[in-house]
C-alpha positions as a Markdown table, in Angstrom:
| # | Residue | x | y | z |
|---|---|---|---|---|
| 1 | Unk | 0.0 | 0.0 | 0.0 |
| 2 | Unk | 2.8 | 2.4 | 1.0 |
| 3 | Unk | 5.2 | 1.3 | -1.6 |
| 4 | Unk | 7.8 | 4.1 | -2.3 |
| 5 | Unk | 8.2 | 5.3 | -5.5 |
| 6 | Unk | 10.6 | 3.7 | -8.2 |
| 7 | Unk | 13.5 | 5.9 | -8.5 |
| 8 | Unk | 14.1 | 7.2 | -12.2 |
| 9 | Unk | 17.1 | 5.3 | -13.2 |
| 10 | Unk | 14.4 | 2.0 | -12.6 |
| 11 | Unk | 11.8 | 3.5 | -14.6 |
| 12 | Unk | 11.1 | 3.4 | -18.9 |
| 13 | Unk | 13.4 | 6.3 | -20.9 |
| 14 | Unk | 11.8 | 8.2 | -22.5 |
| 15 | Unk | 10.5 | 8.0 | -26.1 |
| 16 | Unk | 13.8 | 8.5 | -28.5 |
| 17 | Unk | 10.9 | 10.1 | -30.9 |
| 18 | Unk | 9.8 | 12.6 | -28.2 |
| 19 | Unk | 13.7 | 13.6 | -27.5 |
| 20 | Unk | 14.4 | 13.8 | -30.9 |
| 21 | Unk | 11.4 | 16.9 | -31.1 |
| 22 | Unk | 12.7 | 18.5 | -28.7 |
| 23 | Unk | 16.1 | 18.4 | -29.8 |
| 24 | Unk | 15.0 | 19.5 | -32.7 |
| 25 | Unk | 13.1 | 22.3 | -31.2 |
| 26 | Unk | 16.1 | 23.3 | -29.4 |
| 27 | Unk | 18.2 | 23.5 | -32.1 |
| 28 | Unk | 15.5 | 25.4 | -34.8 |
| 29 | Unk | 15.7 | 28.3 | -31.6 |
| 30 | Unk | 19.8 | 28.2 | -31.4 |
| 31 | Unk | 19.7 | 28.7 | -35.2 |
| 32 | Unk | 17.1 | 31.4 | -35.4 |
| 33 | Unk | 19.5 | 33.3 | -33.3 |
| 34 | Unk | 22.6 | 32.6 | -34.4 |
| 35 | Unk | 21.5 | 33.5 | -37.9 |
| 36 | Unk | 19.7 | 36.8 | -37.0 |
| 37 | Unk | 22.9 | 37.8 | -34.9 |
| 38 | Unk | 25.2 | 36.1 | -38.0 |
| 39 | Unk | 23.2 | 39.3 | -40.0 |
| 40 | Unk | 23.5 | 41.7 | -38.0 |
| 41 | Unk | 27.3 | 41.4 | -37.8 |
| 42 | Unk | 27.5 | 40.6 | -41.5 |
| 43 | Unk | 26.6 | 43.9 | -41.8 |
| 44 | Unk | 28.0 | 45.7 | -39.8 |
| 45 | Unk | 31.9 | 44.5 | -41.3 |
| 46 | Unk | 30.3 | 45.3 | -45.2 |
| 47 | Unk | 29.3 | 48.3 | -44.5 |
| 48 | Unk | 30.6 | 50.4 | -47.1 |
| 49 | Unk | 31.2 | 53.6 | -44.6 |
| 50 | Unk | 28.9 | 54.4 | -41.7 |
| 51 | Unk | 26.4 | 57.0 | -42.1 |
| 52 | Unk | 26.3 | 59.8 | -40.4 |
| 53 | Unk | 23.6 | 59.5 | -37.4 |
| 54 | Unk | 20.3 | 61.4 | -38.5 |
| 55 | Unk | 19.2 | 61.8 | -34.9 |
| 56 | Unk | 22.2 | 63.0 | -33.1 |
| 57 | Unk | 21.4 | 63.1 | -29.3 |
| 58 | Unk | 18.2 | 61.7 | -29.7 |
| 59 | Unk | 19.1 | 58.7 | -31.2 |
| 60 | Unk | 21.8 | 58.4 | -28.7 |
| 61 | Unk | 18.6 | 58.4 | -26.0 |
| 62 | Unk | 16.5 | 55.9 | -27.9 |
| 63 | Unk | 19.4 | 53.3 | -28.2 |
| 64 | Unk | 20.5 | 54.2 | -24.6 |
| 65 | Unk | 16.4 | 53.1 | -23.3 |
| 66 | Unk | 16.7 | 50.6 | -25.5 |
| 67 | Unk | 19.7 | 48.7 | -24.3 |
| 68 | Unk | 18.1 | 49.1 | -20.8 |
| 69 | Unk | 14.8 | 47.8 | -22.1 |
| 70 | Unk | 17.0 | 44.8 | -23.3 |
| 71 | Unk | 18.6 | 44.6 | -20.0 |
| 72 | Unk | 15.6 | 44.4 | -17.9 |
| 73 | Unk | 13.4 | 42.2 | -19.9 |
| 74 | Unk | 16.2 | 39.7 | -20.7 |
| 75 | Unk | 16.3 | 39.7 | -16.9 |
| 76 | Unk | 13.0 | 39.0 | -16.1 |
| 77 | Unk | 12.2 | 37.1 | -19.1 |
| 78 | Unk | 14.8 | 34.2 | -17.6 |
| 79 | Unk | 13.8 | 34.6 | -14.5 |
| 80 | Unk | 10.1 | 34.2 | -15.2 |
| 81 | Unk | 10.9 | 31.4 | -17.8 |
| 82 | Unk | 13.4 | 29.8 | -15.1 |
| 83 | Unk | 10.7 | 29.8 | -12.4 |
| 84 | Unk | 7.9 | 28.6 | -15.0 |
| 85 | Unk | 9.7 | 25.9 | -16.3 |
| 86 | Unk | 10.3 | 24.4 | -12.2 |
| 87 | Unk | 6.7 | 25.0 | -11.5 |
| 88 | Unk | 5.3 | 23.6 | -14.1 |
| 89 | Unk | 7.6 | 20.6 | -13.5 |
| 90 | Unk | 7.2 | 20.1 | -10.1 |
| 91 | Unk | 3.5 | 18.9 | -9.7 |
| 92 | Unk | 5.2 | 16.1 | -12.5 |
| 93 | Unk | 7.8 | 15.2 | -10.2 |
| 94 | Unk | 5.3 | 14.7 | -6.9 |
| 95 | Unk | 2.9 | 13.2 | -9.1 |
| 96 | Unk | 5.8 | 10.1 | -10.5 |
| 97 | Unk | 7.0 | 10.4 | -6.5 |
| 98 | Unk | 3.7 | 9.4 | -4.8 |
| 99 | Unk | 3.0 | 6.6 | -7.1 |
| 100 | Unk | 5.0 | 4.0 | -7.9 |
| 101 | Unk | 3.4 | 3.4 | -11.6 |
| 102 | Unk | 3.5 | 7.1 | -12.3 |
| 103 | Unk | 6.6 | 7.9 | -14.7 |
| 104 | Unk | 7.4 | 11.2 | -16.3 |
| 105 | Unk | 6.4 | 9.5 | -19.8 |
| 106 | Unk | 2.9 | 9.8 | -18.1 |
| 107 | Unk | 3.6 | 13.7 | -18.8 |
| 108 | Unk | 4.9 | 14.2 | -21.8 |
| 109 | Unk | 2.7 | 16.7 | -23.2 |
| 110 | Unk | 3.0 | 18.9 | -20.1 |
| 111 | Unk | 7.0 | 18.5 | -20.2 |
| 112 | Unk | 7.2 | 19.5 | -24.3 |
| 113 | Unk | 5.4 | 22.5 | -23.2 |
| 114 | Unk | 7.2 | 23.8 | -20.3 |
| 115 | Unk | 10.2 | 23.3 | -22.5 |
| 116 | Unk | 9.1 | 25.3 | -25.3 |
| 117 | Unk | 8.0 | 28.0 | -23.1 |
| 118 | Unk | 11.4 | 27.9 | -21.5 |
| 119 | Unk | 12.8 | 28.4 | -24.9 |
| 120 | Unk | 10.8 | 31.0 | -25.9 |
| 121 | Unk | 11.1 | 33.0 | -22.9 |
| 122 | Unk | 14.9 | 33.2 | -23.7 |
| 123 | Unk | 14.7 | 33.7 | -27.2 |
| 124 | Unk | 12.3 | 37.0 | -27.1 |
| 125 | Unk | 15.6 | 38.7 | -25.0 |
| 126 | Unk | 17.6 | 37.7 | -27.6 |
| 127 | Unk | 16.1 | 38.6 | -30.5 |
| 128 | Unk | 15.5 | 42.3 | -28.4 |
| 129 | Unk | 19.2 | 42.4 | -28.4 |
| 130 | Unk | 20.0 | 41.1 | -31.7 |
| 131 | Unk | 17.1 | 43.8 | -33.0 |
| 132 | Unk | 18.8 | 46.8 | -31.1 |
| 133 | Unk | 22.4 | 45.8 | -32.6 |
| 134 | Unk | 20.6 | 45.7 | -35.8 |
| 135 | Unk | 19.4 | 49.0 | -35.4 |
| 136 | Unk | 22.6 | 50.5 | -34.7 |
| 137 | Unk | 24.5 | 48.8 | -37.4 |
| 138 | Unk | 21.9 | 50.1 | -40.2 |
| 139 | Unk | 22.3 | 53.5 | -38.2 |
| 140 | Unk | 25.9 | 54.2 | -38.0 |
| 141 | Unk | 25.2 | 54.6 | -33.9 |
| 142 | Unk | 27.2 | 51.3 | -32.8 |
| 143 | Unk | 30.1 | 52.1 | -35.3 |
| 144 | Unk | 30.3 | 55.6 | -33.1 |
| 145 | Unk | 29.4 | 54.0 | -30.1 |
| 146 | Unk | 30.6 | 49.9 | -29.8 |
| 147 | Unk | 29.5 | 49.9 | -26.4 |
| 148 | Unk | 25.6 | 48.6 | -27.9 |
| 149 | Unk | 27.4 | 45.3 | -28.7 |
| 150 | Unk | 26.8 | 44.7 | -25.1 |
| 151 | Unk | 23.0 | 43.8 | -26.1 |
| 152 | Unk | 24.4 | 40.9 | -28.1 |
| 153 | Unk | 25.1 | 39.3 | -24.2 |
| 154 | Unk | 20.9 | 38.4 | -24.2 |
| 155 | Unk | 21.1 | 36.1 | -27.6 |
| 156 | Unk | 24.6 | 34.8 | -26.4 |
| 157 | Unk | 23.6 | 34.2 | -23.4 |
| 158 | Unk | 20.3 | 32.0 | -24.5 |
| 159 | Unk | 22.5 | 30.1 | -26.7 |
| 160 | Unk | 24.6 | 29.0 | -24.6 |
| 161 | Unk | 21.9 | 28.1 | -22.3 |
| 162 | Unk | 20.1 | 26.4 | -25.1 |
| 163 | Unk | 22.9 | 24.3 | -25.9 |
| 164 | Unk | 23.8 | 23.5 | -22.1 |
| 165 | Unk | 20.4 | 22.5 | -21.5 |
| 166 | Unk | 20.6 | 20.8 | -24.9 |
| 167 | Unk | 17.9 | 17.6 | -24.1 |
| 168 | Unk | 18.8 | 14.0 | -24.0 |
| 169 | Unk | 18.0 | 11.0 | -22.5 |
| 170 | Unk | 20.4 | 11.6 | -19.8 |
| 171 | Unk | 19.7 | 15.2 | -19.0 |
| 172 | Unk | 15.9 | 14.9 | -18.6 |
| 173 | Unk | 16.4 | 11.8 | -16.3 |
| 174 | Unk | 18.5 | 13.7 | -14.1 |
| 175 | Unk | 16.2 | 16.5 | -14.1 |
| 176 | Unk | 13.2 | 14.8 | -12.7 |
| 177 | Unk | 15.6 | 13.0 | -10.0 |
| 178 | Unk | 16.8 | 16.5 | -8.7 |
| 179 | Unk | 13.2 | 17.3 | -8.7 |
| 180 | Unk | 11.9 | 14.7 | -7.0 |
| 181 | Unk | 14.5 | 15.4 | -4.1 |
| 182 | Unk | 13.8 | 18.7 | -3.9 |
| 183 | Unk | 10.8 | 18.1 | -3.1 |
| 184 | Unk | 11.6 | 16.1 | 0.3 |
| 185 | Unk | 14.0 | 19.2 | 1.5 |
């Protein structure tokens, strides 16, 4: 009656089909940044000469509140998406822990999702940041002023936690084990 709960490593792996749409997922996000920061650099070096800034000050201010724009919601964004992602994972993990025939296959569906919010919650950031460089390179304002390459940090920073958190079999195994202890602390 009070049988505990099969640790992971005992239970089924997860689909190699499922994995594999995820993966792909994962990787379709990585290379929708990398190309859209690929272009924005690709222009930048052939560039014939920059232009001279239309805006002056002005544009100065607009790129200034939007690098802090990029800032804060590349912050919260991951933050938010960091703190979805675990609560949306951990009524999964105490549902496989209370029952011994419960397995995180069971959830499949509500794992995908949390995933692809995950992902999407770091890619919005990243494309901000990618948009504002993009801006300043068809401007002339970041060939005045290379401190806005800064706002590349938001895509470079979801890529490499894109490719960190890349999933496999082994990585979403361990995930639900360091769930399911976190929930006896």
């Amino acid at each position: 009656m009070n049988e505990p709960a099969a640790e992971l490593s005992d239970r089924e792996p997860f689909p190699e089909e499922d994995i594999r749409g995820m993966q792909i997922l994962n990787a379709a996000f990585i290379a929708g940044l990398l190309m859209f920061v690929g272009v924005t650099i690709f222009l930048y070096f052939t560039a014939a000469e920059p232009k001279v800034p239309q805006g002056g000050e002005a544009s100065l201010e607009r790129f200034q509140f939007l690098s802090i724009t990029n800032a804060v919601v590349f912050i919260l964004s991951s933050a938010a998406g960091f703190f979805i992602f675990r609560s949306r994972l951990a009524p999964i993990a105490k549902a496989c822990s209370d029952s011994p025939h419960a397995s995180p296959i069971d959830f499949l569906g509500e794992l995908r999702g949390a995933f692809i919010l995950r992902l999407a919650m770091l890619e919005g950031p990243g494309l901000l940041g990618t948009v504002v460089c993009f801006l300043g390179v068809t401007g002339s304002e970041i060939h005045d002023h290379p401190i806005y390459w800064l706002n590349l940090l938001s895509p470079i920073a979801a890529i490499t936690f894109m490719g960190v958190t890349f999933p496999t079999q082994e990585k979403l195994s361990r995930l639900f084990l360091d769930e399911e202890r976190s929930l006896y602390r």
